[in-house]
N, C-alpha and C positions, 0 to 999 in steps of 0.2 A: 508390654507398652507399645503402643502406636507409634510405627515406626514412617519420619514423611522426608523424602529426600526429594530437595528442589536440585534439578542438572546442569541449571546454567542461571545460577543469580547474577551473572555478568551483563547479562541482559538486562536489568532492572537498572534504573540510573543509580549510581551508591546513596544520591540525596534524597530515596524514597524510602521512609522510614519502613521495614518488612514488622510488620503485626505478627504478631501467630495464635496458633488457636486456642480456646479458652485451654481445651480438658489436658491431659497430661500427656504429654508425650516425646519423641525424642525426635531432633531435628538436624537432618544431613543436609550441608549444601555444597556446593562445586560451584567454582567461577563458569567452566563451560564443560562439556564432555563428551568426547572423543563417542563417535558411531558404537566403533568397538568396545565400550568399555560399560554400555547402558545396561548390561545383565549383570554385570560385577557389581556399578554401585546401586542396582534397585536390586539387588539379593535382600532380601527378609522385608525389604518398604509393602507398606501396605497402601501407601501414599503417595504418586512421585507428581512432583509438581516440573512443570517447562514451557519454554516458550517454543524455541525452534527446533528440540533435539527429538528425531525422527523414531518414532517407537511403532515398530511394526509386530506382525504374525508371529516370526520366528523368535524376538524378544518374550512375548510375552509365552511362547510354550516352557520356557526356561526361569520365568517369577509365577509360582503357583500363589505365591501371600498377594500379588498387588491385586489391588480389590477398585483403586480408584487413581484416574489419572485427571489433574487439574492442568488445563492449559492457560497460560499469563498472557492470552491474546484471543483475539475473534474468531480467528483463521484456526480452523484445527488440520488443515489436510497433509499435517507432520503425522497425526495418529490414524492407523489402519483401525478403524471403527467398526468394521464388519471382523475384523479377528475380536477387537474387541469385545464385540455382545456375545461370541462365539466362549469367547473364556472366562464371561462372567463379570468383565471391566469397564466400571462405569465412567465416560468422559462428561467432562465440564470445559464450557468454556466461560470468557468475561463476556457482555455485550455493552454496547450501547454507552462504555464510558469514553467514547473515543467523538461524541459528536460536535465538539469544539473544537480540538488539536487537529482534530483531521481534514475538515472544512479549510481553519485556517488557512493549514498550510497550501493546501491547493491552491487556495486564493492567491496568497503569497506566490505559488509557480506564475497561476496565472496573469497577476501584476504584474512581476517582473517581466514577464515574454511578453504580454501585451504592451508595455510600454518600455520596451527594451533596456530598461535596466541595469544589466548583466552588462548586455555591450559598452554603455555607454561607461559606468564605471571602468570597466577597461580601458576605452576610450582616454577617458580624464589623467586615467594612471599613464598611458602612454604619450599623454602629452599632446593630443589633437585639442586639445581645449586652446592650448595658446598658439596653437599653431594655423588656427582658425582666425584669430586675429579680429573675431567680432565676440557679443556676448553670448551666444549658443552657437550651435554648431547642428548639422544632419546628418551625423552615419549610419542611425539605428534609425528602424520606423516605428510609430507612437498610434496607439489605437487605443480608443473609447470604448470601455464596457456599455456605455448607456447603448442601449438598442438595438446591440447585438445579440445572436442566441448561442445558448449555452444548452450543449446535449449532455445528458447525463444517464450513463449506463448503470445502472442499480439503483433502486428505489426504496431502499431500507431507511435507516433513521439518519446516516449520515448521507448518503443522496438527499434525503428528505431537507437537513440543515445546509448542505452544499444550495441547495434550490433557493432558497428562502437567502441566503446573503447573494447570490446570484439577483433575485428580485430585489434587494436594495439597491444594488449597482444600476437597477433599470435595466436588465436585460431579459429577452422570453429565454423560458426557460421549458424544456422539453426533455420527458423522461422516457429515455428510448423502451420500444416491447422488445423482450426477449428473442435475440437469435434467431429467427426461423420458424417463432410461434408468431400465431396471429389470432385475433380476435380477444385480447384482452384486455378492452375494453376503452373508453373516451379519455380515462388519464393517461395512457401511454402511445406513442408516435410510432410510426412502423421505424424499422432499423436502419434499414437502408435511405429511412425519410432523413432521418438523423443523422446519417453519416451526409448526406448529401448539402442539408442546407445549415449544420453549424458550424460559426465561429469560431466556438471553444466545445470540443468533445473533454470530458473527465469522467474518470472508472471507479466506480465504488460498488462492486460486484465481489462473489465469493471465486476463487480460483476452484473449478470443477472438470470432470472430464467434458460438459458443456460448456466451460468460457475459455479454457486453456485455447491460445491461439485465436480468440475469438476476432484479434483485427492481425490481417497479414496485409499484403498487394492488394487483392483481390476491393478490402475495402479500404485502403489508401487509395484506391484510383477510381473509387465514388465519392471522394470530399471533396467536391467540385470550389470550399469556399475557402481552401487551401487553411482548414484550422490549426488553434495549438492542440495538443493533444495532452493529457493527462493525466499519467499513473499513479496515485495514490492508495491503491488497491491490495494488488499482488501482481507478481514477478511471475511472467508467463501467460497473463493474458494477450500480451503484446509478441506480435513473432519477430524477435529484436534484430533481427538481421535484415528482416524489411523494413522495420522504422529508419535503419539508416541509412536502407538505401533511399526512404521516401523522403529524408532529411536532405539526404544529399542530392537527388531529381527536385525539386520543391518542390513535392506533392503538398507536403504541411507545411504550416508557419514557423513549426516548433513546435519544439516536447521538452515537457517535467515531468521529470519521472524521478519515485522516492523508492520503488522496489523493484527487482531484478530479476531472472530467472536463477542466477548463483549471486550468492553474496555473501564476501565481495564477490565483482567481478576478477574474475583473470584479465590479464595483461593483452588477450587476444577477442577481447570480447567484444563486437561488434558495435558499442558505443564507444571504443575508445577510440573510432576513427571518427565519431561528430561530438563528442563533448566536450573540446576546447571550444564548440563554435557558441556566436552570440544568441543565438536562438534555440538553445540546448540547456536547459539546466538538472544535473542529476545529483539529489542528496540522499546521503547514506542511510535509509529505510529512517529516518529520526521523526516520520509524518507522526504516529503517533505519542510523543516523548515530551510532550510538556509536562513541568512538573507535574502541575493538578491532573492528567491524564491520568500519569505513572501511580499517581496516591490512589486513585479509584479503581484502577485496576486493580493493582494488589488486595486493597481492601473485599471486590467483589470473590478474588481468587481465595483470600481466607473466608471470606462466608458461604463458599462453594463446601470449602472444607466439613 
């Protein structure tokens, strides 16, 4: 019998009903699982299903039956895919069910930071409302999407739906070229054009050894139009110790960011000296985790199956 062991259904939100697959077989799951322990519980799987638990070269010389690994996300660069093909294992990933949840939420970063939000709620809570003594008040600054430009670093299907609620806002919208290529062609803006003349930069690129690190100082200190910035991406495109210094010099206006390089963060992580502030907002990777999201996923991950 078909043996298919998922290693971290903690991952999944509990209110997503997990399907499974038509023919017969037998089915392991774990809430989450320890580095150490991925060769103990994929012994005999011929199936291992996961979102974030890292299955590398040396794993797989020690499961001779795993024949297929499904991943419950976009992002596969948890699985070594070059050991992979090497041993015969075929990866899957979901696509394309993420181009509403993920949109969204960005949009949500960038509402909130654009019209300050964040602060102002604080604000209210600490009592500057009545301490202002008229019907509004000014401590947070408030800025119009209408006819501002929005850069956008990745141009897949949710770049693609990021663009398109950007043009209902009324803003240009501009899809940066690739890092340090040029010449491809009238739909994309050069990089440095993009860091320089947008309002709102947002990342919806693959984390690779080409985007790892892809904005540090160097281009923090060509956004000449002091934008928000925004990770919904992956953890690691960003060199997070210079966002906060660029947080902290006003290079940018602000950052939302919903993924991290570790996560969680430690206690020393280099955001934890700007994310009290009002122009900071960081949520717990949850960009892709709408319901309807989480149901599509799944659903795609059993019919990988």
């Amino acid at each position: 019998m078909v043996r298919i062991v998922f290693l971290d259904r903690g991952t999944i939100g509990p209110s997503v009903e997990l399907t499974r697959p038509a023919f017969e077989h037998e089915w392991i799951e774990y809430a989450q699982s320890p580095h150490d322990e991925v060769v103990q519980r994929l012994a005999g799987a011929r199936i291992a299903v996961l979102n974030k638990v890292p299955v590398r070269g040396h794993h797989l010389k020690q499961l001779p039956d795993l024949k297929l690994i499904v991943v419950a996300a976009t992002g596969y660069d948890v699985i070594d895919v070059p050991a992979c093909r090497e041993h015969g294992v075929t990866v899957c990933n979901v696509r394309a069910y993420a181009i509403n949840t993920v949109p969204e939420h960005a949009f949500a970063l960038i509402l909130a930071l654009r019209r300050g939000i964040a602060g102002y709620r604080q604000d209210v809570i600490d009592g500057q409302w009545q301490k202002a003594g008229q019907f509004c008040f000014f401590t947070q600054p408030i800025r119009d999407l209408a006819g501002s430009t929005l850069g956008i670093i990745g141009e897949g299907a949710i770049g693609q739906s990021v663009a398109r609620l950007g043009q209902a806002f009324g803003m240009r919208t501009l899809f940066a070229a690739h890092k340090g290529v040029s010449g491809l062609g009238p739909l994309y803006t050069p990089f440095n054009e993009v860091l320089e003349t947008s309002d709102v930069i947002t990342l919806h690129c693959p984390l690779t050894p080409g985007t790892r690190g892809m904005i540090a100082m160097p281009e923090f200190r060509k956004m000449k139009k002091r934008p928000l910035l925004i990770n919904t991406a992956r953890g690691g495109l960003v060199a997070e110790e210079d966002l906060a210094v660029a947080i902290e010099e006003g290079l940018i206006a602000g950052a939302g960011f919903d993924c991290l390089t570790t996560e969680p963060p430690p206690r020393d992580h280099p955001f934890s000296r700007i994310m009290g502030r009002p122009n900071v907002i960081i949520t717990p990777h949850g960009v892709w985790a709408s319901q309807e999201a989480m149901q599509a996923c799944w659903q795609q991950v059993v019919d990988n199956i």
